[in-house]
C-alpha positions, 0 to 999 in steps of 0.5 A: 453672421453679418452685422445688420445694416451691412450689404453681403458681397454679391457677385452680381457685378461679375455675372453682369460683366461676364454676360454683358455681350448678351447685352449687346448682341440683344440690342444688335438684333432689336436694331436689325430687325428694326423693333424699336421703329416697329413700334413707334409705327404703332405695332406693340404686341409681340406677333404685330411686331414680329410680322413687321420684322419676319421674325417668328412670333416667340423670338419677338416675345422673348427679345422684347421682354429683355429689351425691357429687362434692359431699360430699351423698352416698357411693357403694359399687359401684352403691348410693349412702349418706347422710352423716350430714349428709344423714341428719340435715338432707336427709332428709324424715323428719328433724325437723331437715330443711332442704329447706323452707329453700329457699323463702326462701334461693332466692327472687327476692326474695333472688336479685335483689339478686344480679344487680346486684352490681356495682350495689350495690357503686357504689351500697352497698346494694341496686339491687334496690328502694328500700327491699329487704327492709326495705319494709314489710310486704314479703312476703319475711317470711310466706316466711321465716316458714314456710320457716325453722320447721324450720332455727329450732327447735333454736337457739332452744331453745339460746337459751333453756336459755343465757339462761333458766337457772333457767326457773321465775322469772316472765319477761316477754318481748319478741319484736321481729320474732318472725317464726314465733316460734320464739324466744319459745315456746322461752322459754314451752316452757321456763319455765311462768310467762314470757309473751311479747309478739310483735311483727311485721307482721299478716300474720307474726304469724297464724303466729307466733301458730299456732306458739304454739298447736301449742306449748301455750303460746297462754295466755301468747303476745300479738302487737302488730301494726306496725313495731318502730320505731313500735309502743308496746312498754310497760314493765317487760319481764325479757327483749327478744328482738332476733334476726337483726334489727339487721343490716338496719339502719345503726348509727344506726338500730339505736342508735335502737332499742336506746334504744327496747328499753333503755326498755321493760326493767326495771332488771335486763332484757336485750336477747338479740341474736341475729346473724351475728357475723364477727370484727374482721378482718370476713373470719373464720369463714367461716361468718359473714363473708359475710354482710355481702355479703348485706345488702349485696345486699338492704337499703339499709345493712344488715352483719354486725356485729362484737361491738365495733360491736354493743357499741358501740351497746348502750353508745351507747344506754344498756346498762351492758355487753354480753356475747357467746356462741357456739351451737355447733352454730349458726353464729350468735353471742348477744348478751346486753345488761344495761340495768344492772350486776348489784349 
C-alpha cells in the first residue's frame, strides 16, 4: 500500500506524448476549416459551423468538443465560445492571427528532421540532409518568410521602441538574414532618418523588399544578395540586426561572424541578437528550452544558446559587453552587444 499524501506514478505523461500528434493534427484541421474565425463571426453550434466550414455536421461536433478538451475553445449548452487566446491569435479577422504560421512549422522540410530522432541523437545533428536547413539558398527561407509575416510584427516592433528609444537621431541598419524584414522596417517605421540594409538570399529579399514597400519605407530599405558569411557588408553601421540567426550555427562559426558584424559597427554600434534564450540549467522556461531539440533535428550544429555562452562569443569576437532583455509577451529574449564602453 502507498503512504497517504503520496501521488501513485501514472503513466499520463507518456500517453499524452505518445498521442500528442493528435493535438496537432486537431489544431491543423480546426485552422483549415477556418472554425475559430466561424465563430467568432457568431456561428457557435456545431451544424452552424459546420455549413460555415462544409464539414458534416458530427465531425464539427467532435472537432469542437476536442477543441475544448484541448483549452482552444469553451463550451455553454450546445454553443461553443473563443478564448481570448483564440480570439486574438486563431481568428482570420485577427491581425495578430497565426494560422499561416503553419506553412513553415508543419512543413516536411522541419517535420522530417523529426522522424530520425534517434538518428540525429547518435549522429548530433540533423540525419535529414547534409547541410538541413542551413544549405544555401534552401527553399525553407521564402516559406518562412511569408508564413511568419503576421507572427513577426508585434515583437519586431517591441525591438525597435526597446533598442531605438529616441527614434529621431540618423541610424544606419544592418538586417543580417532579414527574412520578410520585418525587423528592419520596425526600425525605419519607427524612426524617419534610419535606413536599412537588408541582407539574404535573392529570392527572400524580393519579399522583404515588397514588405518595405507596403510599409512606406522603400526610400531608405537596401538589400545585399548573398551569404552572411560572405557578403561585403560595408562600414560604419549604428545598429546590426542578428535576429533568430546564430542558433543554426556552432559557436565557432557564430564567433566567425560576430568578428565579421563588430567589424562592420561604428565605434558606438550594437549588435541587437534576437534568440531563443533557455536558462543555464538549459531544461528552463519551458517556453525556450526546447528549442535546442529542434536545431538539433534540422542543422548540423546548431542550439538555443544560454546568454552566458552568447556573452561568450560577443566577448571572443571583440564586443566590450553584452546585455540581455526580455520581450514579454514574446517568448523570445534580445541581446544587445556594445562593440565599445558607453564613455
Amino acid at each position: 500500500m502507498s503512504s497517504p499524501g503520496l501521488q501513485q506514478p501514472t503513466p499520463q505523461l507518456f500517453f499524452q506524448t505518445v498521442n500528442a500528434y493528435q493535438r496537432t493534427e486537431g489544431l491543423k484541421a480546426a485552422i483549415e476549416l477556418e472554425v475559430f474565425t466561424a465563430i467568432g463571426e457568431g456561428k457557435t453550434t456545431a451544424d452552424e459551423i459546420a455549413e460555415r466550414s462544409s464539414a458534416s455536421e458530427r465531425g464539427m461536433r467532435i472537432l469542437c468538443d476536442f477543441l475544448c478538451v484541448l483549452g482552444f475553445l469553451t463550451k455553454n449548452g450546445r454553443s461553443y465560445e473563443l478564448t481570448p487566446e483564440s480570439a486574438l491569435f486563431l481568428d482570420k479577422r485577427s491581425p495578430a492571427y497565426l494560422g499561416g504560421s503553419l506553412e513553415f512549422l508543419l512543413s516536411p522540410m522541419l517535420t522530417d528532421g523529426f522522424k530520425d530522432l534517434t538518428g540525429a541523437v547518435r549522429k548530433g545533428g540533423t540525419v535529414a540532409s547534409e547541410e538541413g536547413t542551413i544549405a544555401p539558398e534552401h527553399p525553407i527561407w521564402v516559406m518562412f518568410a511569408r508564413a511568419m509575416t503576421a507572427m513577426t510584427a508585434m515583437p519586431a516592433q517591441l525591438m525597435a521602441n526597446l533598442v531605438d528609444e529616441k527614434a529621431d537621431g540618423k541610424l544606419k541598419v544592418l538586417d543580417i538574414a532579414a527574412g520578410h524584414g520585418l525587423y528592419g522596417i520596425a526600425f525605419a517605421s519607427k524612426n524617419p532618418r534610419a535606413e536599412i540594409v537588408a541582407v539574404d538570399w535573392p529570392n527572400v529579399l524580393e519579399l522583404a523588399r515588397e514588405n518595405a514597400v507596403k510599409a512606406g519605407v522603400a526610400d531608405r530599405y537596401q538589400t545585399n544578395a548573398g551569404n552572411a558569411f560572405d557578403v561585403d557588408y560595408g562600414s560604419g553601421y549604428d545598429l546590426v540586426l542578428l535576429t533568430n540567426f546564430l542558433h543554426h550555427f556552432d559557436p565557432v562559426t557564430c564567433e566567425t561572424l560576430l568578428r565579421k558584424v563588430h567589424a562592420a559597427l561604428a565605434d558606438d554600434g550594437r549588435a541587437v541578437i534576437l534568440e531563443f534564450v533557455p536558462n543555464e540549467d538549459r531544461i528552463s522556461p519551458p517556453e525556450t528550452a526546447p528549442f535546442s531539440v529542434v536545431m538539433l533535428a534540422s542543422t548540423p550544429a546548431g542550439d538555443a544558446y544560454t546568454f552566458p555562452e552568447l556573452d561568450r562569443m560577443c566577448g571572443a569576437a571583440g564586443f566590450a559587453r553584452s546585455e540581455i532583455h526580455q520581450l514579454p509577451p514574446s517568448i523570445q529574449q534580445v541581446v544587445i552587444s556594445h562593440k565599445r564602453e558607453s564613455s
